[in-house]
C-alpha positions in Angstrom: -25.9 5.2 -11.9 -25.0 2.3 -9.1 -27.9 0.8 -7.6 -27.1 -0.1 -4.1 -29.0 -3.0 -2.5 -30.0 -2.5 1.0 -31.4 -4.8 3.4 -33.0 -4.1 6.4 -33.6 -6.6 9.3 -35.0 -7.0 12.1 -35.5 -10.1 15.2 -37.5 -10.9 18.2 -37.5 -13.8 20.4 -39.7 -16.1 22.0 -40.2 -18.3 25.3 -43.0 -20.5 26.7 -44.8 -17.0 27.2 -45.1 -15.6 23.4 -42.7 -13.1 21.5 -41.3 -10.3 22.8 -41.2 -7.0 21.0 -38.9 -6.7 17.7 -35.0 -5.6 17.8 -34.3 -2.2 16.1 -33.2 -2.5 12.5 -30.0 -3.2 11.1 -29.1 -2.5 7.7 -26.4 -4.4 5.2 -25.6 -3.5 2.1 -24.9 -5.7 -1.0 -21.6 -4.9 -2.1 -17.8 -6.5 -2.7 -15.1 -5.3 -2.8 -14.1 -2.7 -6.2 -11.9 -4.6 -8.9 -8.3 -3.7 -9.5 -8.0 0.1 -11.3 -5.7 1.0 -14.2 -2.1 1.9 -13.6 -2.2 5.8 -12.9 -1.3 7.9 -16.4 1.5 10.7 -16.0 0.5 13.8 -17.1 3.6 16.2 -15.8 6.5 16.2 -13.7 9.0 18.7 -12.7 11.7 18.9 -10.2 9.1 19.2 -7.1 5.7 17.4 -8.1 3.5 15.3 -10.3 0.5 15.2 -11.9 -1.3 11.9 -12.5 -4.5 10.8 -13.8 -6.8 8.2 -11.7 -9.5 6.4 -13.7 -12.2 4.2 -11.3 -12.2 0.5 -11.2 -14.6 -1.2 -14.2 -16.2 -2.7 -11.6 -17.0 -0.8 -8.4 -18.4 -4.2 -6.6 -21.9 -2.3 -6.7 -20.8 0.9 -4.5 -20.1 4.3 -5.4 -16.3 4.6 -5.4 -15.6 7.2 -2.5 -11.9 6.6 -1.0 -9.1 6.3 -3.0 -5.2 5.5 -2.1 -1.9 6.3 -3.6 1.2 4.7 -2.3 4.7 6.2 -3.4 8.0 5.2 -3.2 
């Protein structure tokens, strides 16, 4: 199970007269980018598709893996 870390922030400003009210929260969350995956395994091929296998990065940069992309040429 990934545990995300997720910050929440808030701001307010100040003058010669006192603070005004807080901003609304913004939120960041502590992640990088996923490392490099394994080359996709071949499972089948025939004369009009493909069947491969996709394995998730070892390290998913401390995000749940939710897009993947597959170039062909």
């Amino acid at each position: 199970m990934i545990k995300l870390r997720v910050y929440r922030y808030i701001y307010r400003v100040g003058n010669i007269n006192g603070w005004g009210d807080f901003s609304t929260p913004g939120f960041l969350f502590a992640a990088d980018i996923p490392s490099q995956p394994d080359v996709p395994t071949l499972i089948q091929v025939d004369s009009s598709s493909m069947l491969i296998s996709l394995s998730p990065p070892m390290d998913t940069g401390g995000s749940e893996i939710t897009l993947y992309e597959l170039w062909r040429d």
